[in-house]
C-alpha positions as CSV (number, residue, x, y, z in Angstrom):
1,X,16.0,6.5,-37.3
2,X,17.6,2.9,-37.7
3,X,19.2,1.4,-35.2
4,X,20.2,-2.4,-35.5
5,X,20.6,-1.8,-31.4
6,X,17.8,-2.9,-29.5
7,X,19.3,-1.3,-26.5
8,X,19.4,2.1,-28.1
9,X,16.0,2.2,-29.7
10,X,14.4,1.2,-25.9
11,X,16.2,4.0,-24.6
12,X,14.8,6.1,-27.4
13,X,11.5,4.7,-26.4
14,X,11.7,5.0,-22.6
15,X,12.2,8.6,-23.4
16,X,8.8,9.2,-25.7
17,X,7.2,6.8,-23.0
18,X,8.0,9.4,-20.1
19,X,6.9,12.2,-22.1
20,X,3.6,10.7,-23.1
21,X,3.4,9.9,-19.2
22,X,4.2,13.6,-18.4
23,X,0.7,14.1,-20.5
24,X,-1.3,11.9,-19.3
25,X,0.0,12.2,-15.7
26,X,-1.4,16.1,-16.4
27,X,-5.3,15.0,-17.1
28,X,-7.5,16.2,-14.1
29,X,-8.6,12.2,-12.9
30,X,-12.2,13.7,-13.0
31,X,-11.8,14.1,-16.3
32,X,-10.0,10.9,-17.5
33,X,-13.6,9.6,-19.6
34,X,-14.2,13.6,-21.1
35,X,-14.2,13.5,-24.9
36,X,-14.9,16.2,-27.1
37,X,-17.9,14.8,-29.0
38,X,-20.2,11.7,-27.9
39,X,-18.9,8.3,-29.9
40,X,-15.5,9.4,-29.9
41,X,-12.5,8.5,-27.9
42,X,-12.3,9.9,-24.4
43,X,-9.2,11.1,-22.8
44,X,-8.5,7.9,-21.0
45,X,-9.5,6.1,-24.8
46,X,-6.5,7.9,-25.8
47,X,-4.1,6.2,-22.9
48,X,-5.2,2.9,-23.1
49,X,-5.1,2.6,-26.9
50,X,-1.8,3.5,-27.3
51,X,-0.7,1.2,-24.4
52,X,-3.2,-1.2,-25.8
53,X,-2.0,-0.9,-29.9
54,X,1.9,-0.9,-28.6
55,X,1.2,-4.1,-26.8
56,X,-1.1,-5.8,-28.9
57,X,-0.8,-5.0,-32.2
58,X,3.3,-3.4,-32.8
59,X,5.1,-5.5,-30.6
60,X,2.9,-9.1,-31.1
61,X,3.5,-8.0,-34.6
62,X,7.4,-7.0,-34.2
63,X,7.6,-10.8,-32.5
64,X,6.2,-12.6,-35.6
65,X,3.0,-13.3,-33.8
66,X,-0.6,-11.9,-35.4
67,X,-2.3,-8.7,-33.7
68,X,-4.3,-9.3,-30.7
69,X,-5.7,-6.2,-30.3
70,X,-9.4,-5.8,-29.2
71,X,-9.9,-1.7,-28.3
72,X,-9.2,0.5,-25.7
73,X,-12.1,0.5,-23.9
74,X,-13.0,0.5,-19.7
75,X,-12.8,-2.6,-19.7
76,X,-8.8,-2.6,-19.5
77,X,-8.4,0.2,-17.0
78,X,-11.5,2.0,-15.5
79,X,-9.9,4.4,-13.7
80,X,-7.8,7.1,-13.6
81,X,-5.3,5.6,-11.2
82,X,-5.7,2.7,-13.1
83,X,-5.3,3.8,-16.1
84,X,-1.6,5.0,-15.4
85,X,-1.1,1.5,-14.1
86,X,-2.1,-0.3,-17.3
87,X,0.1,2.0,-19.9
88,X,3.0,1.5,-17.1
89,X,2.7,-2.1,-17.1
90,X,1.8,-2.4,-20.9
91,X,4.8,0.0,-21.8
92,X,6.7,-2.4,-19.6
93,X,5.5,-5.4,-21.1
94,X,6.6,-4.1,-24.2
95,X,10.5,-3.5,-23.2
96,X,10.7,-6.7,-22.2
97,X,9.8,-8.2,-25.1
98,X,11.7,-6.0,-27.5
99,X,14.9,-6.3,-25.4
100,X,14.8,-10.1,-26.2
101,X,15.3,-9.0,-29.9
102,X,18.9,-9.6,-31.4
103,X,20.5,-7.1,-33.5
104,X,19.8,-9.7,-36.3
105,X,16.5,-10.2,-36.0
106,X,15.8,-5.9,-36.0
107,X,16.1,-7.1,-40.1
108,X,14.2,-9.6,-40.6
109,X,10.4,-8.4,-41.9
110,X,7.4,-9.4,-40.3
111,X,3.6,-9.0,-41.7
112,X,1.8,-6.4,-40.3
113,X,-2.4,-6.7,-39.9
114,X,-2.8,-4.5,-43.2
115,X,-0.5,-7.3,-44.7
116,X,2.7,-5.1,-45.3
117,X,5.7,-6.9,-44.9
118,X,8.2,-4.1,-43.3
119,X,11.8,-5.6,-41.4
120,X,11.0,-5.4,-37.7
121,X,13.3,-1.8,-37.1
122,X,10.7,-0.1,-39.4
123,X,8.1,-1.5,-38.2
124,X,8.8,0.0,-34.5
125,X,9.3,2.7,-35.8
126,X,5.9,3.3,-37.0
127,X,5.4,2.2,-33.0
128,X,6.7,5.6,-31.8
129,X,4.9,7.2,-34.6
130,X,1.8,6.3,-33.5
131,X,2.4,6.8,-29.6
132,X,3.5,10.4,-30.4
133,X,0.4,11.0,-32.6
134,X,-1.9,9.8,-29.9
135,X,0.4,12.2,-27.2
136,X,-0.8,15.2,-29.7
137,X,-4.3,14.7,-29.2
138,X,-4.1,14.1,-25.8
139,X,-2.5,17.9,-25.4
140,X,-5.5,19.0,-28.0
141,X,-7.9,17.1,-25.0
142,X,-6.5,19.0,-21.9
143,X,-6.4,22.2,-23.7
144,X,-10.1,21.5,-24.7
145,X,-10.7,20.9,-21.5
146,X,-9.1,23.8,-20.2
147,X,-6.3,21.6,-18.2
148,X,-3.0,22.8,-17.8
149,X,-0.3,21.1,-20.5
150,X,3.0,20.2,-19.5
151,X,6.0,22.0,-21.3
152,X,7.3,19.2,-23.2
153,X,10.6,20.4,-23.9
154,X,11.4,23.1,-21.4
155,X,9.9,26.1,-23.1
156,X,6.8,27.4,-25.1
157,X,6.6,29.0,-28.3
158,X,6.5,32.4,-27.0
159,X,9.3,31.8,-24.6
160,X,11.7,30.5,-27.5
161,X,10.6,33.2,-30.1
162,X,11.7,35.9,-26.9
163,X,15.2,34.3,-26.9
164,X,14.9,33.8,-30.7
165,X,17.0,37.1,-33.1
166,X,13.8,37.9,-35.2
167,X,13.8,37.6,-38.9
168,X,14.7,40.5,-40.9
């Protein structure tokens, strides 16, 4: 995707938002700190660091500023309920700071933390890359956990290949 339209890439990125929401809005609260092995990220890890890494490190970074990004931990959002809360308000934080972007500015580069210099479009981008990455895992978590996953795009893979004409 390149769009020199910041107005069409936030709708673009409303729309993975929402779906990433429909996830996490499916985790059992119980089980927002479960993880699958001790010392790695729990469910709620999985929320708040990509709210957290949008916020702090892509956008800052999309703005010409250095990352400020310092984990994902409790410390941001304890909480279930609060959880949804922070990526809400980080997500939102994040529109409003891309929407002040010009259509000129979507080309210049900036620096990112590994030192790459990438024009901002790119650079976002790899943003929605890394939120839908995180989204995967956190449909690997609830089916770990046995949790009931939200149909992402209408159907499952058995229900298209029934509508599907097989291959000969």
């Amino acid at each position: 995707m390149h769009t020199a339209d910041p107005s069409e890439f936030l709708t673009y990125f409303n729309n993975v938002h929402e779906r990433t929401m429909t996830a996490v809005k499916s985790i059992p609260p119980q089980q927002i700190d479960w993880t699958f092995q001790e010392g790695k990220f729990t469910v709620g890890d999985l929320v708040r660091h990509i709210a957290t890494a949008n916020r702090y490190i892509f956008v800052e970074t999309a703005a010409g500023r250095p990352s400020r990004y310092s984990g994902c931990g409790k410390q941001f959002a304890p909480a279930y309920e609060d959880v949804v809360r922070f990526a809400q308000k980080m997500h939102a934080e994040c529109v409003d700071i891309i929407s002040t972007f010009s259509p000129d500015y979507w080309e210049q580069k900036c620096t990112t933390p590994a030192g790459a210099s990438l024009r901002v479009w790119k650079w976002l981008r790899l943003m929605i890359e890394h939120e839908i990455h995180h989204r995967g895992q956190i449909y690997t978590y609830l089916a770990l956990m046995d949790a009931p996953r939200p149909r992402i795009y209408g159907l499952t893979s058995e229900e298209v290949r029934e509508r599907s004409i097989p291959l000969s």
